[in-house]
C-alpha positions in Angstrom: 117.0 73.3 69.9 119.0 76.5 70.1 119.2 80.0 70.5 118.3 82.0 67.1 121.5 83.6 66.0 119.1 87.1 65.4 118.8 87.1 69.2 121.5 88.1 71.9 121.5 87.9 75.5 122.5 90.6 77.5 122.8 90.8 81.2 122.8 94.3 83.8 122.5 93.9 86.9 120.4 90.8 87.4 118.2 91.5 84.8 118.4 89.2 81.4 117.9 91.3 78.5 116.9 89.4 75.1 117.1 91.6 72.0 116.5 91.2 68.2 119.0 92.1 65.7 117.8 93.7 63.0 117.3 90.6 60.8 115.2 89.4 63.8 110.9 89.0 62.3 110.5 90.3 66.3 111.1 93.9 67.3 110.8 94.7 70.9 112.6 93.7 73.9 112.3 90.6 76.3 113.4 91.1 80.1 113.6 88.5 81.9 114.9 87.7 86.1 117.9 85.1 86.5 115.7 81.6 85.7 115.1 83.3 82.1 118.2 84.4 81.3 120.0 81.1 82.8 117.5 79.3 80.1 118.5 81.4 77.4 122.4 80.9 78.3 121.8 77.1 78.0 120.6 77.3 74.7 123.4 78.7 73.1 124.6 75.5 72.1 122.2 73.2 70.7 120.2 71.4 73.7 116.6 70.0 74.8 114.3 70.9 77.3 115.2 67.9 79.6 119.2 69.1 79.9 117.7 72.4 80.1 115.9 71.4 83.3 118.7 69.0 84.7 120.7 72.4 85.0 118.6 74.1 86.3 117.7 71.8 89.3 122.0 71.8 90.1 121.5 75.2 89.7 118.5 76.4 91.6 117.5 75.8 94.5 113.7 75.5 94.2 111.0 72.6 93.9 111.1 70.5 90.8 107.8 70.8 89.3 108.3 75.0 89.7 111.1 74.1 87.1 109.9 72.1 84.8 107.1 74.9 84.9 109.2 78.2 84.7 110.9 76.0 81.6 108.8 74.9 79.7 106.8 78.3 80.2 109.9 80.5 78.7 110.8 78.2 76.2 107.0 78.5 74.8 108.0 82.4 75.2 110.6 82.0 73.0 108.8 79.5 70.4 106.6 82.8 70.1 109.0 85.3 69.5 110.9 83.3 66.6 113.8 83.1 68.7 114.4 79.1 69.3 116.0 76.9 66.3 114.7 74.3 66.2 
């Protein structure tokens, strides 16, 4: 899976900011805290959930079921939105 071309991630100040291009089916605005936009860094290049989460763990410092969780939870979000190839 990766991250639709019609979406781009932008960052300010330690918020993650997903927005649609205008080819994008979604229109709106997705905000997200540091976990979401570390998830939707990752999937710039084509990945699964399971590196996903093996990143996150080096990354974050937190219990391992809370990441699988905060995952799989954002990547549904994304499934949603039309903004995961996959």
């Amino acid at each position: 899976m990766k991250l639709n071309k019609e979406f781009l991630l932008h960052e300010s100040r330690g918020e993650a900011i997903l927005v649609p291009t205008g080819k994008a089916d979604f229109s709106g605005v997705v905000r997200g805290n540091k976990t979401f936009g570390a998830v939707v860094e990752l999937l710039k290049k084509d990945t699964d959930e399971e590196k996903i989460v093996s990143a996150m763990k080096e990354r974050f410092d937190a219990p391992e079921g809370a990441i699988e969780a905060d995952v799989a939870r954002i990547l549904r979000e994304l499934r949603e939105i039309g903004a995961l190839c996959e």
